[in-house]
VMD Tcl script that builds the backbone (N, CA, C; Angstrom):
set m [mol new atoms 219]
animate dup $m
set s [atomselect $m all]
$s set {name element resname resid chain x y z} {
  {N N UNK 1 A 91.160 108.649 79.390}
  {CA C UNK 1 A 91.614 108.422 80.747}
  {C C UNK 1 A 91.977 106.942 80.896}
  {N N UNK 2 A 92.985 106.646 81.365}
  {CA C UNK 2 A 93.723 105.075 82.271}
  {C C UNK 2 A 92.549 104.619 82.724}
  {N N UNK 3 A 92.256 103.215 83.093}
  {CA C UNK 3 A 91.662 102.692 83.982}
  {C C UNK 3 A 91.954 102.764 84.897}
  {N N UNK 4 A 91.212 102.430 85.906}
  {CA C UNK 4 A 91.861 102.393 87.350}
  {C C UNK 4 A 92.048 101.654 87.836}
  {N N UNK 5 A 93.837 101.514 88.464}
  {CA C UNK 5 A 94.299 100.449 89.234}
  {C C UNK 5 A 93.511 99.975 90.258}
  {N N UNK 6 A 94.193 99.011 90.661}
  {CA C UNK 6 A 93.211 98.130 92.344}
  {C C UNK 6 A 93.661 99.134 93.153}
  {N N UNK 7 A 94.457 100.101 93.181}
  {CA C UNK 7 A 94.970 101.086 94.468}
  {C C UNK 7 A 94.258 102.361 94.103}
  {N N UNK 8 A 93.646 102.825 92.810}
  {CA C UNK 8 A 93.091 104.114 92.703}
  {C C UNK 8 A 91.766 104.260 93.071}
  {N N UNK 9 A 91.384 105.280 93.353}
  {CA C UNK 9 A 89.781 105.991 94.307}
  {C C UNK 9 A 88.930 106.370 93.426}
  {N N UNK 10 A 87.850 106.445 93.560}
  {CA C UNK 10 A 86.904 107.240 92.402}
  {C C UNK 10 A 85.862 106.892 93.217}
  {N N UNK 11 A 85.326 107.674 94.395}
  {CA C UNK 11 A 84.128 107.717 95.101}
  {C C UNK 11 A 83.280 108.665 94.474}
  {N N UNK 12 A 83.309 109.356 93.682}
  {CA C UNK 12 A 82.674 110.279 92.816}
  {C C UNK 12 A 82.683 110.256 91.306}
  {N N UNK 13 A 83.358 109.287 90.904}
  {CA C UNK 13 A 83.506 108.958 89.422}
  {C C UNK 13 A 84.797 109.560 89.217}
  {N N UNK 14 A 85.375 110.193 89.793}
  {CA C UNK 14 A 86.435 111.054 88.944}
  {C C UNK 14 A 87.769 110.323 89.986}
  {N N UNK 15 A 88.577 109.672 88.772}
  {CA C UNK 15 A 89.595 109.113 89.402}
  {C C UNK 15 A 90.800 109.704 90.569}
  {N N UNK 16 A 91.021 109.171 91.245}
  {CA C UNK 16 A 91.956 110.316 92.413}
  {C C UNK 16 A 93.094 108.993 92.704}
  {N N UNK 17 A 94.285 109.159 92.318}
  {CA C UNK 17 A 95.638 108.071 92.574}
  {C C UNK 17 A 96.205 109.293 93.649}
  {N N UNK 18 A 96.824 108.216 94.785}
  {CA C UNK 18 A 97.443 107.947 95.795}
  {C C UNK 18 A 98.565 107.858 95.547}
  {N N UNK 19 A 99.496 108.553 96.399}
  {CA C UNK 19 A 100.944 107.558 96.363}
  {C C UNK 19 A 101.419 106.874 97.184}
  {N N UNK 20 A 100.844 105.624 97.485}
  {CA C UNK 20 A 100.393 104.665 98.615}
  {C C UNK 20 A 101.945 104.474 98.998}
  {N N UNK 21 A 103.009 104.346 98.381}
  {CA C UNK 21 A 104.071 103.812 98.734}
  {C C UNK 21 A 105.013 104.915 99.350}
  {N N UNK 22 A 104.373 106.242 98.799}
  {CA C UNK 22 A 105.120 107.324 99.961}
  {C C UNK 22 A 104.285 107.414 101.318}
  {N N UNK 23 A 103.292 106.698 101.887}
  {CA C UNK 23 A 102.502 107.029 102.735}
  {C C UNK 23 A 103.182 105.857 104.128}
  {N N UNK 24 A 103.621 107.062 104.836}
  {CA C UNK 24 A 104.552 106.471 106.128}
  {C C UNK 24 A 103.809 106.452 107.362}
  {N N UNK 25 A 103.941 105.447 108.293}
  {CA C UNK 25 A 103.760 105.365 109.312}
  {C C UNK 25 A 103.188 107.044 109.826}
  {N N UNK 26 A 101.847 107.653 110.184}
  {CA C UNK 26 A 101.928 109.152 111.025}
  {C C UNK 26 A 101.400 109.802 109.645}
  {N N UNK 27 A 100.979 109.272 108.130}
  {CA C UNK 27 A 101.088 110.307 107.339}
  {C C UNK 27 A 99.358 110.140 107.248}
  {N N UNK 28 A 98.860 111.105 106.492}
  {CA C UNK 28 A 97.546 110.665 106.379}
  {C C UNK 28 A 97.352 111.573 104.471}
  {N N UNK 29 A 96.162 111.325 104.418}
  {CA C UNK 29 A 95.870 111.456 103.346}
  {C C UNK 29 A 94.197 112.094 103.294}
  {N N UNK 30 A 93.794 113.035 102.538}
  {CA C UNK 30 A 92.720 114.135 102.560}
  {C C UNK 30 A 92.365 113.886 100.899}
  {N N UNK 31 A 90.791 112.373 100.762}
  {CA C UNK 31 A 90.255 112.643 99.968}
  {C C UNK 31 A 89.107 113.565 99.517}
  {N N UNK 32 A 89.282 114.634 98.751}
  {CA C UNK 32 A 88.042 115.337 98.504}
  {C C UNK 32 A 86.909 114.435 97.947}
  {N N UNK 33 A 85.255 114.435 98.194}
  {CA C UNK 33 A 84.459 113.727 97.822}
  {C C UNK 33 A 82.893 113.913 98.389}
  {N N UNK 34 A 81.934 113.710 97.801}
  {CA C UNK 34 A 80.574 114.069 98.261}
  {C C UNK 34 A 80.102 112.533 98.788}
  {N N UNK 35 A 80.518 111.454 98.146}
  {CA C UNK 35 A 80.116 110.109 98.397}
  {C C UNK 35 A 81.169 109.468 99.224}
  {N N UNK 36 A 81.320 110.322 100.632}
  {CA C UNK 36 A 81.648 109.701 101.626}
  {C C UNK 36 A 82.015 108.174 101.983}
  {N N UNK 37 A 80.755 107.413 102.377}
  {CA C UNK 37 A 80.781 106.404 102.303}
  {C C UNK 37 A 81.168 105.515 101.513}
  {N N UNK 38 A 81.414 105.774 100.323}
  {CA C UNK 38 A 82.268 105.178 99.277}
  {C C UNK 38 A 83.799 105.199 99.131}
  {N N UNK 39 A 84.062 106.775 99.470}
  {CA C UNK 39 A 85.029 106.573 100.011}
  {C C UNK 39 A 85.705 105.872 100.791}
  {N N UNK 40 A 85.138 105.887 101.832}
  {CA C UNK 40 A 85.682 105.076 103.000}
  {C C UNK 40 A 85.801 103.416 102.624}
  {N N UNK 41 A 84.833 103.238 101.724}
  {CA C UNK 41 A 85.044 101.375 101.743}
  {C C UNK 41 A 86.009 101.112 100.726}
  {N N UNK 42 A 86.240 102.179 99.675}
  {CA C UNK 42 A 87.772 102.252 98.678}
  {C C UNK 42 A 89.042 102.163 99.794}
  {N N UNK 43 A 89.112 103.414 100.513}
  {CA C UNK 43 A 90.288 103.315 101.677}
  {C C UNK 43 A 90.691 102.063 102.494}
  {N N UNK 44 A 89.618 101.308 103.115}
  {CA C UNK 44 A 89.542 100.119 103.691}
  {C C UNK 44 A 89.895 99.290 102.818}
  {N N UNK 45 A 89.496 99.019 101.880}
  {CA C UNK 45 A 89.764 97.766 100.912}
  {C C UNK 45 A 91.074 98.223 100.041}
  {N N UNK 46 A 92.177 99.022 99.700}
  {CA C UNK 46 A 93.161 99.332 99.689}
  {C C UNK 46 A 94.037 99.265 101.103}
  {N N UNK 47 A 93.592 99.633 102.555}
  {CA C UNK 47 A 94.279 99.553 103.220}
  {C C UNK 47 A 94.430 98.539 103.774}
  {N N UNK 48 A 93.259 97.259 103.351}
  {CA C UNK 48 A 93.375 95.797 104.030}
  {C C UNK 48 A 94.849 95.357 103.008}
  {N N UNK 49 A 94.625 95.462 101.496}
  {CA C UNK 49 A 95.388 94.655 100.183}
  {C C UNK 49 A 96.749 94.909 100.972}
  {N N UNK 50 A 96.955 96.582 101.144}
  {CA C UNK 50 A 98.294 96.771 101.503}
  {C C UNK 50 A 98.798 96.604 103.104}
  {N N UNK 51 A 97.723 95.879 104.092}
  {CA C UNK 51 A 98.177 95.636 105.247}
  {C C UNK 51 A 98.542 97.058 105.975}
  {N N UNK 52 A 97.732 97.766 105.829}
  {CA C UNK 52 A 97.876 98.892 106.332}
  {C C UNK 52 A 97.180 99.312 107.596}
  {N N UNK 53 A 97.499 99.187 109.216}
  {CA C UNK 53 A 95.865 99.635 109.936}
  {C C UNK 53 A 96.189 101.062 109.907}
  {N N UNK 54 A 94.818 101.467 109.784}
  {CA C UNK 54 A 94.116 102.890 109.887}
  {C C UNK 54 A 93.247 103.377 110.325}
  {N N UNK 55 A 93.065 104.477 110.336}
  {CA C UNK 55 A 91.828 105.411 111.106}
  {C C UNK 55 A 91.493 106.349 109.836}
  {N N UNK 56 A 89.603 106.110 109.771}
  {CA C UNK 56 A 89.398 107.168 109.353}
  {C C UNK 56 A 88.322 108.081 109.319}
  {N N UNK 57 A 88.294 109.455 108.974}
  {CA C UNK 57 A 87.131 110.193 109.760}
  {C C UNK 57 A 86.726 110.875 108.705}
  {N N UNK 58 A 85.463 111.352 108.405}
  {CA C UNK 58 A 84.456 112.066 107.553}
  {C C UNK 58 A 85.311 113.418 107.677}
  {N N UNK 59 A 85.285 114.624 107.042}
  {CA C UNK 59 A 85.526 115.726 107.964}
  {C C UNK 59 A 85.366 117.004 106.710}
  {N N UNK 60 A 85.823 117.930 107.087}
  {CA C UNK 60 A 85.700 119.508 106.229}
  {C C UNK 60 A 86.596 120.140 106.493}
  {N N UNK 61 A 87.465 120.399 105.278}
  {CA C UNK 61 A 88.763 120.697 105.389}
  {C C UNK 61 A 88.818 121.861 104.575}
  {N N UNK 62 A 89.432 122.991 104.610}
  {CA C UNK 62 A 89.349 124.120 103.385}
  {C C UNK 62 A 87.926 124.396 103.088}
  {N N UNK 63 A 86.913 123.836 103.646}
  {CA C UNK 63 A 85.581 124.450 102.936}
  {C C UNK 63 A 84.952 123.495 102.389}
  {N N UNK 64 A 85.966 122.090 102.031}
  {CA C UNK 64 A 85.994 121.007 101.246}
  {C C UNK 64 A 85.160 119.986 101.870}
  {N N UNK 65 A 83.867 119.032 101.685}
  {CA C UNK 65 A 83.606 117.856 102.189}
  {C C UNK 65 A 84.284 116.345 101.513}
  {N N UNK 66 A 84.762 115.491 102.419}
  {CA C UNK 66 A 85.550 114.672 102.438}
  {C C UNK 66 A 86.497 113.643 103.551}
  {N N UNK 67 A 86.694 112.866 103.328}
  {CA C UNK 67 A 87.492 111.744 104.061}
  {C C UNK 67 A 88.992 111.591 103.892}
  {N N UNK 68 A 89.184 112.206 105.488}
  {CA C UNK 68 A 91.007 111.630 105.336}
  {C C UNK 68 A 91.175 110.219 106.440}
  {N N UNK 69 A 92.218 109.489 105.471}
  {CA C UNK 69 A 92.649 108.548 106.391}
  {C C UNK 69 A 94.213 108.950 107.139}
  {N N UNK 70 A 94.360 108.073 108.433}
  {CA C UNK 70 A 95.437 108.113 108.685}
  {C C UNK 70 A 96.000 106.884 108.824}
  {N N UNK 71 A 97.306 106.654 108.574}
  {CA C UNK 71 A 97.963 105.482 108.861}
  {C C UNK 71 A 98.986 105.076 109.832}
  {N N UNK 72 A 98.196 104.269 110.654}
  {CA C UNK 72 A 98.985 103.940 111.944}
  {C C UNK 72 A 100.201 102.697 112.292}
  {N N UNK 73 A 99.941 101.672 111.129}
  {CA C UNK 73 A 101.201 101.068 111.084}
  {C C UNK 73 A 100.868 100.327 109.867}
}
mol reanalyze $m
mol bondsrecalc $m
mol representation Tube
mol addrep $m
């Protein structure tokens, strides 16, 4: 396996890439993950690098536990 870039996730060990540069104004993004909180401080610290503000919420999606962000500008 690649290392992981400064933009890729791995709140669970298992790498998860983004395609940060298709992610538009209104789009959001649904990481699957058990380590929540880890999540969230990967998202933040990618969404500060790329000047991104966002919102984001814990949630259960498909059955799935995990964190989606959204991006507001």
């Amino acid at each position: 396996m690649k290392p992981l870039r400064l933009d890729d996730l791995d709140p669970d060990g298992v790498k998860i890439i983004v395609k940060w540069d298709k992610m538009v104004v209104g789009a959001s993004v649904f990481i699957p993950c058990i380590n929540t909180e880890k999540a969230k401080k990967q998202l933040k610290r990618v969404a500060a690098m790329k000047q991104y503000e966002t919102t984001i919420h814990i949630c259960i999606e498909n059955g799935r536990w995990g964190v989606r962000m959204w991006r507001l500008l």
